[in-house]
VOGU-67320 format. One line per 4 residues: number of its first residue (from 1); their letters; for each residue x, y negated, z of N, C-alpha, C. Coordinates in Angstrom, 2 decimals. Layout:
REM VOGU-67320
NUM) A) X,Y,Z,X,Y,Z,X,Y,Z; ...
REM end
This chain:
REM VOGU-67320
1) XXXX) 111.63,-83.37,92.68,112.22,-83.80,91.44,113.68,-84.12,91.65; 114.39,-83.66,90.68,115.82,-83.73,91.43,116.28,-84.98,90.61; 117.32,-85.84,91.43,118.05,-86.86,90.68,119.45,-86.64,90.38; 120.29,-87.19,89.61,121.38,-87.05,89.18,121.99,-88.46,89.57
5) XXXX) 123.36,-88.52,90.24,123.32,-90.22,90.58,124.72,-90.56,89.96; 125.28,-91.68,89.68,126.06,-92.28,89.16,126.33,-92.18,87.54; 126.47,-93.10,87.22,127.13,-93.01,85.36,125.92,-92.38,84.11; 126.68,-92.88,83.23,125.36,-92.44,82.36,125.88,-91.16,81.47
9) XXXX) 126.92,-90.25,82.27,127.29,-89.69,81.19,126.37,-88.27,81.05; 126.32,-87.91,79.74,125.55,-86.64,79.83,126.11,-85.47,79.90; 126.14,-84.63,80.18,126.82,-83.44,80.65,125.54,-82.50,79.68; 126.34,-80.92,79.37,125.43,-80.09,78.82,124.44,-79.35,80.09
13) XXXX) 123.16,-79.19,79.21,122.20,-78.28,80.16,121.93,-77.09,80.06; 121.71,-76.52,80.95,121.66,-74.83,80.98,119.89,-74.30,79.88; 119.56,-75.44,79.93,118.30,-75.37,79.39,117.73,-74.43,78.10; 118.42,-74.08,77.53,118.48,-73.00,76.29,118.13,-71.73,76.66
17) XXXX) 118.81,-71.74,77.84,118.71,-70.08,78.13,117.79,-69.71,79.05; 116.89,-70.79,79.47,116.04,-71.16,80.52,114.50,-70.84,79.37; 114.66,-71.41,77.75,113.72,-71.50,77.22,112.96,-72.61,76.87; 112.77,-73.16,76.05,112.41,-74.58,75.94,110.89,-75.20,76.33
21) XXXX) 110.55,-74.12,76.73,109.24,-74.60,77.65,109.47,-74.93,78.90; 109.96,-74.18,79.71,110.45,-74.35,81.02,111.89,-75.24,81.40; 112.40,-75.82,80.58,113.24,-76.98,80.81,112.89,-78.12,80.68; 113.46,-78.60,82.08,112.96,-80.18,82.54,113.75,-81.03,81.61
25) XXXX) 112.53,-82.11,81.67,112.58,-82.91,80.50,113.72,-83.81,81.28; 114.70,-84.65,80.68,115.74,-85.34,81.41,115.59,-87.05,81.08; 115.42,-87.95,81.93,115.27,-89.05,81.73,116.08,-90.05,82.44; 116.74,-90.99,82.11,117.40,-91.61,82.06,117.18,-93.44,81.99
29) XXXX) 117.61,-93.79,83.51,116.56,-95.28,83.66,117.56,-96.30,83.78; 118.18,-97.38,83.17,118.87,-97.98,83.37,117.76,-99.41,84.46; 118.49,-99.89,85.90,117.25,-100.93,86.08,118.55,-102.20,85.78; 117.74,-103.50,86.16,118.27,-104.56,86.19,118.63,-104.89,87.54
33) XXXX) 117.39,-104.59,88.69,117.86,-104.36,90.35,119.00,-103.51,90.83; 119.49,-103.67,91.48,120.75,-102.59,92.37,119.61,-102.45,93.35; 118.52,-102.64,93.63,118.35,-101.87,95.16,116.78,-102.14,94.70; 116.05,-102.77,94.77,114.10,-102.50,94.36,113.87,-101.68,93.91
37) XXXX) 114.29,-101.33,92.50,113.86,-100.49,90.93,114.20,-99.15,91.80; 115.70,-99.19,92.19,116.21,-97.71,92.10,115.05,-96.74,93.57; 115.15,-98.05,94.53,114.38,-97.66,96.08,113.13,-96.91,95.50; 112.52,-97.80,94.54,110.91,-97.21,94.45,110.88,-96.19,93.56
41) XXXX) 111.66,-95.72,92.52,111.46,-94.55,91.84,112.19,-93.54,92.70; 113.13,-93.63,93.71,113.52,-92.04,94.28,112.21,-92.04,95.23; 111.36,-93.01,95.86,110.40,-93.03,97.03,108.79,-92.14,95.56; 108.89,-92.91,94.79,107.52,-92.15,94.08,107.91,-90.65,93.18
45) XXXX) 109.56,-90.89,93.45,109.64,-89.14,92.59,109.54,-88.21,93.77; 109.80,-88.70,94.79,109.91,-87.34,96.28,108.33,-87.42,96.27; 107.70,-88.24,96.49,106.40,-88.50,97.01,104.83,-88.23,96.23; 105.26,-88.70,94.84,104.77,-88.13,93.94,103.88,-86.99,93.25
49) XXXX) 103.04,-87.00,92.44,102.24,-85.56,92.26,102.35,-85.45,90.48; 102.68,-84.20,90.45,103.15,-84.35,88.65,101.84,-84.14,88.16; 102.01,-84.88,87.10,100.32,-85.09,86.24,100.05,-83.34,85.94; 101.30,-82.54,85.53,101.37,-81.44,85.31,101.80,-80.01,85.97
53) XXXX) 102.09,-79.37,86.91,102.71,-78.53,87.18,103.84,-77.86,86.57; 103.15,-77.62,85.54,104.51,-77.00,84.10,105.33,-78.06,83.88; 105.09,-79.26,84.19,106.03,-80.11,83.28,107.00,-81.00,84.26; 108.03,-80.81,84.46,109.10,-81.44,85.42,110.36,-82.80,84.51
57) XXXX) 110.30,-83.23,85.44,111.81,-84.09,85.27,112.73,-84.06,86.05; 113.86,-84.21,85.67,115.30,-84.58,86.37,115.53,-86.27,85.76; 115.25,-86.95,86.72,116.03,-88.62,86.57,117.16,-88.71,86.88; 117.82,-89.81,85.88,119.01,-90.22,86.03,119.54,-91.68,86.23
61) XXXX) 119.66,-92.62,87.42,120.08,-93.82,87.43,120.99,-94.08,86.48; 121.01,-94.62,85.46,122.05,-94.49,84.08,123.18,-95.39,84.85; 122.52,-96.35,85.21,123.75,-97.41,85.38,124.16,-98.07,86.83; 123.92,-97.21,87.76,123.53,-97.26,89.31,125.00,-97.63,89.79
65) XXXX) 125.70,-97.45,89.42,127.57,-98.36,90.13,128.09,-99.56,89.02; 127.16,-100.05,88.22,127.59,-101.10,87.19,127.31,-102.41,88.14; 128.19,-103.23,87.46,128.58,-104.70,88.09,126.96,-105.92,87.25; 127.17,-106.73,88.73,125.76,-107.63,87.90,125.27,-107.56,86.36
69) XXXX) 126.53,-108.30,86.05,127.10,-108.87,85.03,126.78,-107.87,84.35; 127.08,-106.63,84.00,126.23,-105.65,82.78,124.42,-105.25,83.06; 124.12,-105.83,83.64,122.47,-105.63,84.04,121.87,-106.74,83.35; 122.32,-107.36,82.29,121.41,-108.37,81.35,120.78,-107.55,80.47
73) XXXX) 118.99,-107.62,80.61,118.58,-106.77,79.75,119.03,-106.24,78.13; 119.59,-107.18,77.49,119.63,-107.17,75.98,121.32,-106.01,75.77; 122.20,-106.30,77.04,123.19,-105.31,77.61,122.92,-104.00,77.99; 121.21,-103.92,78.60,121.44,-102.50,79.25,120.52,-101.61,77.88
77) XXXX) 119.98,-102.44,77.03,119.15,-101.93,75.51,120.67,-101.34,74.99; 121.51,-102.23,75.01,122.73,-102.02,74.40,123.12,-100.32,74.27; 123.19,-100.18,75.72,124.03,-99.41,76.77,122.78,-98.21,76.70; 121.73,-98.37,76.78,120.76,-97.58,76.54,120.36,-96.92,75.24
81) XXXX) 121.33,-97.12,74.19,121.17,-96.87,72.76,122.18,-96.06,72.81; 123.18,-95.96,73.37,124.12,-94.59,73.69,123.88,-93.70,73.94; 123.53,-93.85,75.41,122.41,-93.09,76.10,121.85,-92.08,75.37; 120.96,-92.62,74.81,119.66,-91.56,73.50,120.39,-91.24,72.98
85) XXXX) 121.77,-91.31,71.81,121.96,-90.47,71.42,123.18,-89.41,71.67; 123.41,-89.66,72.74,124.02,-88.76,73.37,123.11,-87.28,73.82; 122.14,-88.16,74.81,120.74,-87.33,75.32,119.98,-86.38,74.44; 120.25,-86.84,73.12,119.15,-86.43,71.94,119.98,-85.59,71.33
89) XXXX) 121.46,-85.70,71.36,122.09,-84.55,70.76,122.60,-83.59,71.54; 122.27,-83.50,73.07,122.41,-82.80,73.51,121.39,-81.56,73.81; 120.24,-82.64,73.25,119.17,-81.67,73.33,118.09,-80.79,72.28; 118.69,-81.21,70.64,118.75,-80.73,69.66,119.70,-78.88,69.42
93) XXXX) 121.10,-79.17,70.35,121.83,-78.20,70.78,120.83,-77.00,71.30; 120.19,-77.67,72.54,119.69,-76.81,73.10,118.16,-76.19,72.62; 117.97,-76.73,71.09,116.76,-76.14,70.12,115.30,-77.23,70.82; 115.65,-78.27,70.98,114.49,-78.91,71.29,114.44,-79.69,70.16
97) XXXX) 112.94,-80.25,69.88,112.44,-81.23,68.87,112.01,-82.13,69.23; 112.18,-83.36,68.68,111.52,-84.90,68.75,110.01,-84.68,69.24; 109.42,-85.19,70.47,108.30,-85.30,70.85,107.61,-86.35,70.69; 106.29,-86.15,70.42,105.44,-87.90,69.97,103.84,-87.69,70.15
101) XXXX) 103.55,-88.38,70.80,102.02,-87.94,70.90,101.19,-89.33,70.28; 100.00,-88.39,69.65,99.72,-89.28,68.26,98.44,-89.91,68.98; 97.86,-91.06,68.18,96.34,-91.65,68.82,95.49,-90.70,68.77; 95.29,-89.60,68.61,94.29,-88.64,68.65,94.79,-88.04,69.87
105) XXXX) 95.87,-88.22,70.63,96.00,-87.35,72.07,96.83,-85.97,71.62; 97.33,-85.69,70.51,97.45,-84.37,69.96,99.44,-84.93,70.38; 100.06,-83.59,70.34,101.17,-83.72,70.75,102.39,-83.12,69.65; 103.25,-83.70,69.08,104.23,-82.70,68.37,105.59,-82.71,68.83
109) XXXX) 106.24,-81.74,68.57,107.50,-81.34,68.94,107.41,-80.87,70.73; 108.72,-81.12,71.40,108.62,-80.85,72.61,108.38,-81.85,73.84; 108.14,-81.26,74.45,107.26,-82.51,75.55,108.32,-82.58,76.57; 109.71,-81.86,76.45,110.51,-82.32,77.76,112.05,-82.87,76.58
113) XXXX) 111.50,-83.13,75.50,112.90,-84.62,75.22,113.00,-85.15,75.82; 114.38,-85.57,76.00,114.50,-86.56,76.48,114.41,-87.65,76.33; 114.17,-89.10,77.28,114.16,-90.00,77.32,114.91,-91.21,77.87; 114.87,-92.63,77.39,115.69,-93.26,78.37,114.81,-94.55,78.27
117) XXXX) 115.02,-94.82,79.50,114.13,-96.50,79.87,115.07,-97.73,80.52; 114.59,-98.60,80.34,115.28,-100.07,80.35,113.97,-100.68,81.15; 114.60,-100.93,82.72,113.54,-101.73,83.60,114.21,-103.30,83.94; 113.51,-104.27,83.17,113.92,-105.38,83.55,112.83,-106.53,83.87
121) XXXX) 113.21,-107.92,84.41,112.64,-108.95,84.69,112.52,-109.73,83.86; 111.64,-110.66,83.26,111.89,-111.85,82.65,112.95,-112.82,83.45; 112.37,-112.93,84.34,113.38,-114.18,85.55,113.87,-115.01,84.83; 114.69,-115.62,84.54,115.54,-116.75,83.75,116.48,-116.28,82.53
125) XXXX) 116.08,-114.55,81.93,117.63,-114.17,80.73,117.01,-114.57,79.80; 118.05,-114.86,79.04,117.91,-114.63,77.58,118.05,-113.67,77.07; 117.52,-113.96,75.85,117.59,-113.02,74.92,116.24,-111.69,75.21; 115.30,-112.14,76.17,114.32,-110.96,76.28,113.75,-110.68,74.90
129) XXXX) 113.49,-111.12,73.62,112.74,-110.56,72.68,113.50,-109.81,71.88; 114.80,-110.28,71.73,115.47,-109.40,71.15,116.36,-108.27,71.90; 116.16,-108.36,73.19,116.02,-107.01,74.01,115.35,-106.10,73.48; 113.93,-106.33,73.59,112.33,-106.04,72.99,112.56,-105.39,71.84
133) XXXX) 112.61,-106.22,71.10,113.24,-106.17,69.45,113.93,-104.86,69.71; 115.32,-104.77,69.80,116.36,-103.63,70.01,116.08,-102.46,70.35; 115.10,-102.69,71.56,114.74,-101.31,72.06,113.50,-100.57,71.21; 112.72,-101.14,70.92,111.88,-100.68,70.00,112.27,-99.70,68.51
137) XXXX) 113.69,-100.53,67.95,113.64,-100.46,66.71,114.81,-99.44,67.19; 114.96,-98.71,68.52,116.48,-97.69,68.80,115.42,-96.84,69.74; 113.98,-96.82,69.88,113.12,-95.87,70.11,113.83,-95.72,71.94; 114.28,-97.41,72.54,114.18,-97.08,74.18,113.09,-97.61,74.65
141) XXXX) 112.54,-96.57,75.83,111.39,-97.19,76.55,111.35,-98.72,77.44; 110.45,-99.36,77.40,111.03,-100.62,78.61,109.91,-100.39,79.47; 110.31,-101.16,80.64,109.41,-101.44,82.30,109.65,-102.53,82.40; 108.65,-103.63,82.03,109.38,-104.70,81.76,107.86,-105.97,82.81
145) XXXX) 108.87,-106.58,83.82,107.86,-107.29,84.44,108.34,-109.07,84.45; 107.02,-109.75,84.35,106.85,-111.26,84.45,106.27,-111.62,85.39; 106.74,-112.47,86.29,107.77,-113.45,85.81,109.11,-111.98,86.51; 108.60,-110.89,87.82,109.64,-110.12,88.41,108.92,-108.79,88.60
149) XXXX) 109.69,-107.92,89.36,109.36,-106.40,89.54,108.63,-106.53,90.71; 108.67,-107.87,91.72,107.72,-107.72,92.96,106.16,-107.94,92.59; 105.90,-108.50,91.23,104.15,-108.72,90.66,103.98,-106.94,90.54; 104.61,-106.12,90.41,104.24,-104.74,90.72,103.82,-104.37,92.11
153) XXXX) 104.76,-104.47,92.73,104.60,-104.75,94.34,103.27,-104.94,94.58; 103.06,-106.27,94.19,101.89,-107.36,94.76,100.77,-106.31,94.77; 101.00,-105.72,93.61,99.59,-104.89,92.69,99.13,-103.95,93.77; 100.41,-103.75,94.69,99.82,-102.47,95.29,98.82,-103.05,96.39
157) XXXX) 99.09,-104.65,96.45,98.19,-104.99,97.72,96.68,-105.60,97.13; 97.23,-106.45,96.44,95.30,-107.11,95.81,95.89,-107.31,94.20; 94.40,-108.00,93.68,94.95,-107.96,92.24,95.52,-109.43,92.32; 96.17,-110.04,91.05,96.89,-111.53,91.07,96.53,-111.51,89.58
161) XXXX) 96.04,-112.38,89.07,96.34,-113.12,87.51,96.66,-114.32,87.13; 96.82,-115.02,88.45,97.28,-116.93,88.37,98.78,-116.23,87.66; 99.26,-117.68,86.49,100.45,-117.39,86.39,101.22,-117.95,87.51; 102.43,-117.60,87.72,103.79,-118.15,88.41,104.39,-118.94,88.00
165) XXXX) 104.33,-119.12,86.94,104.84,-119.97,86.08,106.60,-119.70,86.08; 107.01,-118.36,86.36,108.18,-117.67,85.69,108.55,-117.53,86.99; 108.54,-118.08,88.37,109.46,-118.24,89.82,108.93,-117.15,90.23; 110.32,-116.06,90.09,110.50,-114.53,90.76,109.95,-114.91,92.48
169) XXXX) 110.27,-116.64,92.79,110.23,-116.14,94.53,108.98,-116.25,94.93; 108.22,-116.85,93.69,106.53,-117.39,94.17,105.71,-116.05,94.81; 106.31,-115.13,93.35,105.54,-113.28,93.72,106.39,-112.80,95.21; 107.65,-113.12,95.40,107.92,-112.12,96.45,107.57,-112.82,97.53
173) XXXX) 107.30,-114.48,97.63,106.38,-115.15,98.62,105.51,-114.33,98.95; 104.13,-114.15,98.43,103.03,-113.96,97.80,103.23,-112.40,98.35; 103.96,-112.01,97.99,104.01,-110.20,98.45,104.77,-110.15,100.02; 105.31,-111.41,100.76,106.10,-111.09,101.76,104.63,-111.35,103.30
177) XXXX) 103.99,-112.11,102.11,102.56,-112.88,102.85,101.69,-111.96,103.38; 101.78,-110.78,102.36,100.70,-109.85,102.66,100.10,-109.29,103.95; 98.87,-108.89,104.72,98.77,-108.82,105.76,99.57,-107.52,105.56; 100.14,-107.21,106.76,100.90,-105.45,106.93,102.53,-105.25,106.36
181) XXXX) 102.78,-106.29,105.27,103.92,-105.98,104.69,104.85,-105.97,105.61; 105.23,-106.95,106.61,106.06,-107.09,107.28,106.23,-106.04,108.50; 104.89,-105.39,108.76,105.11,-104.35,109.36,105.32,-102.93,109.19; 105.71,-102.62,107.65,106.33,-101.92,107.49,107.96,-101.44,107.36
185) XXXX) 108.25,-102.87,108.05,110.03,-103.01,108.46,110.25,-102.43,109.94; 109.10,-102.20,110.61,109.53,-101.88,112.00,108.22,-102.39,113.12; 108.01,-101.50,114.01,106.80,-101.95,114.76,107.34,-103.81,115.66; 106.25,-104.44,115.21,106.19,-105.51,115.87,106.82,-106.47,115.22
189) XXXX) 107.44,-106.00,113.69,107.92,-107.09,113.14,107.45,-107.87,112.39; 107.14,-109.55,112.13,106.07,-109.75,112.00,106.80,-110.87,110.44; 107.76,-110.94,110.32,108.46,-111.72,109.31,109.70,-111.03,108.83; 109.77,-111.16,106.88,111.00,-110.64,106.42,111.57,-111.43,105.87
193) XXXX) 112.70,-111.75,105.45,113.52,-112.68,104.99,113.36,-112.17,103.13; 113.35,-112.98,102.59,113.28,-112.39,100.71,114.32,-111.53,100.50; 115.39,-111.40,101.05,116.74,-110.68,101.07,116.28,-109.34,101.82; 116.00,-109.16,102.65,115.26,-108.20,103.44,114.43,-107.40,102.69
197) XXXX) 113.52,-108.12,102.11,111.98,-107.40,101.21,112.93,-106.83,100.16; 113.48,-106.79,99.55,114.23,-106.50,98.21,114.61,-104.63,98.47; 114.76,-104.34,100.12,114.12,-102.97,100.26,112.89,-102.92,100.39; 112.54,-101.67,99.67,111.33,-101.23,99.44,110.95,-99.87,100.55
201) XXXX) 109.82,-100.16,101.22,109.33,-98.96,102.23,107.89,-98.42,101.45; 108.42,-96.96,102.04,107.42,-96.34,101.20,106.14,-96.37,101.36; 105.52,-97.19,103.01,104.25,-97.74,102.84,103.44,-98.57,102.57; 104.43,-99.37,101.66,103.99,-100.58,100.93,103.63,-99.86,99.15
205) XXXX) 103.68,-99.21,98.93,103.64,-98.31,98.03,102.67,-97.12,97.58; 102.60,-96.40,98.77,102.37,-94.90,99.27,100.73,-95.20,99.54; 99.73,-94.29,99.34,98.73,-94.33,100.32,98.28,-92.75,99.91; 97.30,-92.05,101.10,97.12,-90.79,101.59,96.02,-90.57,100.06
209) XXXX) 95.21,-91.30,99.94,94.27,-90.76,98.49,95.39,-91.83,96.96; 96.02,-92.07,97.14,96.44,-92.66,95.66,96.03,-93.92,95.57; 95.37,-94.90,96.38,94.52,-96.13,96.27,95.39,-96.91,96.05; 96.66,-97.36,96.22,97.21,-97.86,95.87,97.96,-98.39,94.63
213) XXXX) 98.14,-96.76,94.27,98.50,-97.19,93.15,97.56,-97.01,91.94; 96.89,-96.07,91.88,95.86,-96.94,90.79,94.95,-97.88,91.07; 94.96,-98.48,92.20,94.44,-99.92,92.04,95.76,-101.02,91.31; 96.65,-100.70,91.68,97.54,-101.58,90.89,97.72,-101.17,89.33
217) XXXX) 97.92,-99.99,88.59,97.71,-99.84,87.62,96.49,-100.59,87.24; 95.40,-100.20,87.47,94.26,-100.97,86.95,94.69,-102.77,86.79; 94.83,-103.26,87.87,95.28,-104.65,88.16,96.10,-104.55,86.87; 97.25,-103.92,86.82,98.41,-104.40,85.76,97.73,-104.57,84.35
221) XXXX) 96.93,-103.59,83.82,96.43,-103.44,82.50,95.27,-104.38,82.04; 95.04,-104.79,83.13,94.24,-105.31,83.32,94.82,-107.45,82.87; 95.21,-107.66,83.65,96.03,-109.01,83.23,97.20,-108.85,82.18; 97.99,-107.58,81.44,98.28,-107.41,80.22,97.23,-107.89,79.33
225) XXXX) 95.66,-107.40,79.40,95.11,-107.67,78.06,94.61,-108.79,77.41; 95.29,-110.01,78.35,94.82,-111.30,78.32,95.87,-112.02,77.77; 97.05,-111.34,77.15,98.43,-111.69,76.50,98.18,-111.31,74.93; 97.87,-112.74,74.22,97.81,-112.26,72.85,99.14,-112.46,72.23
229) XXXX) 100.06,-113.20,72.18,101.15,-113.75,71.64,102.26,-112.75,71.85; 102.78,-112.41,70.73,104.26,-111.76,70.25,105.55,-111.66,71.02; 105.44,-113.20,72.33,106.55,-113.84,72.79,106.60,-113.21,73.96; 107.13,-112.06,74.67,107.40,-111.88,75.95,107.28,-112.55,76.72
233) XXXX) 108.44,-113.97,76.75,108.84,-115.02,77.35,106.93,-115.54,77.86; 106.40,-115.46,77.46,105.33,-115.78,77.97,103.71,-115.46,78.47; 104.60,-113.89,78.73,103.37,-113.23,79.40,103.65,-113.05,81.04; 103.21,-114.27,81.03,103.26,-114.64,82.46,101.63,-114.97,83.41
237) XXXX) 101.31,-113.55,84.13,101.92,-112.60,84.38,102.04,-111.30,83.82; 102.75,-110.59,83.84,102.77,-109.49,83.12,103.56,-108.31,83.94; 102.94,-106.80,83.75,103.89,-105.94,84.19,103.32,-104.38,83.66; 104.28,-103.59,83.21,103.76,-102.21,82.37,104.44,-101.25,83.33
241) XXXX) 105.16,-101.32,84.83,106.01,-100.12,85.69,105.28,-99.25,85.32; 103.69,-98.97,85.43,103.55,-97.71,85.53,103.51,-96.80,84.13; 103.75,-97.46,83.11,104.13,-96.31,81.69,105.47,-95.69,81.96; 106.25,-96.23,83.20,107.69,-95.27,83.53,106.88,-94.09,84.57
245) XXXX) 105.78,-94.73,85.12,105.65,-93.61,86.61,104.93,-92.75,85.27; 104.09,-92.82,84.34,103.24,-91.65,83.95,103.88,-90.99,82.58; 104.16,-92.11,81.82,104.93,-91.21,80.05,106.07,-91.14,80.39; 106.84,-92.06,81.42,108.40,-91.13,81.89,108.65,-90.31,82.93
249) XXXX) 107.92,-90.25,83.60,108.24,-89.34,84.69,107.15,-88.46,84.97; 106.43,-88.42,84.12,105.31,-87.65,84.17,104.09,-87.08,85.38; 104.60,-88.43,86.26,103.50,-88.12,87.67,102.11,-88.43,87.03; 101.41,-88.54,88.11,99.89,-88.44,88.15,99.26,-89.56,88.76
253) XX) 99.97,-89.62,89.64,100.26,-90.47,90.77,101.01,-90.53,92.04; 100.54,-91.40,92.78,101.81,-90.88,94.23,100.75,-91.94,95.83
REM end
């Protein structure tokens, strides 16, 4: 799967003349991490198995050389509303149609529109609902984890449904604890520093039949359905990564 790296700008695609079946769908991920988010989607797009054969992506780190300070979710919805329609008129050009697949499973328009996603943390921002809010009502995808992106992590090792009660360091405790984690930094190493863990190795992730990760999918959907309330802010714990690994990037698994 090929990536495109720096800036969010869109450039035209050869895709027209390619045929609109056979052009990769182009997606576009703004994260809130400089180094977790971006580590684990180039590790599950190389590694990865497409749900489809016919159906490919090209990802794009939208915002991969931006300063902290523009990585506040309700900023990168912002910034991600450009995005689309830049993306969307570039790909109207090239004779593609709005894609949407309905509760009956049935599919209309084209299945390689493009897309753009917004991966963020609850952690301590404001303004997450009307992030929420924004992106919804400007049709951007979110990856959106509580209390952090390491309760994804965790998933890949056992399931968790105690809340955290919002402390990003309780989960990357909790995930640094794991038997094996630490030895996937290097033989014999037996402790990582939280600064350290924030890279991601691909065998904390990765396994030879997929067990990993749909045991954590399961886990995730699983403590989602126990969130009745409207309020983000308090689906703690909470995490949806893998609607980016399967309706955006169209793997299978990895």
């Amino acid at each position: 799967m090929a990536r495109s790296r720096g800036g969010d700008g869109i450039t035209p695609k050869k895709g027209s003349a390619r045929g609109r079946a056979t052009r990769d769908r182009q997606v576009y991920i703004y994260t809130e991490g400089e180094v977790t988010e971006p580590e684990y989607i180039d590790i599950i797009v190389r590694k990865g198995l497409w749900d489809r054969p016919d159906r490919k992506v090209q990802h794009h780190i939208a915002n991969e050389n931006a300063e902290s300070k523009y990585r506040k979710p309700y900023r990168m919805v912002q910034e991600a509303v450009r995005t689309r329609i830049k993306a969307e008129g570039e790909a109207r050009r090239a004779g593609l149609k709005p894609y949407e697949v309905h509760q009956d499973g049935t599919e209309e328009g084209d299945w390689n529109w493009p897309q753009v996603w917004v991966v963020f943390d609850r952690d301590d921002h404001q303004g997450i609902p009307e992030a929420m809010t924004l992106a919804d009502d400007e049709k951007i995808h979110v990856a959106y984890s509580h209390p952090c992106f390491e309760l994804w992590r965790l998933l890949h090792y056992t399931n968790y449904t105690s809340t955290f009660g919002g402390v990003c360091g309780d989960a990357n405790s909790r995930l640094r604890s794991r038997p094996g984690f630490a030895g996937t930094y290097g033989t014999g190493v037996q402790r990582v520093s939280e600064q350290e863990s924030k890279h991601l190795r691909e065998d904390q992730v990765l396994s030879e039949d997929g067990h990993r990760y749909e045991s954590a999918r399961k886990y995730a959907k699983k403590i989602n359905e126990y969130h009745s309330t409207p309020n983000p802010n308090a689906w703690d714990p909470y995490t949806n990564v893998w609607c980016l690994v399967e309706q955006g990037l169209l793997l299978g698994g990895y």
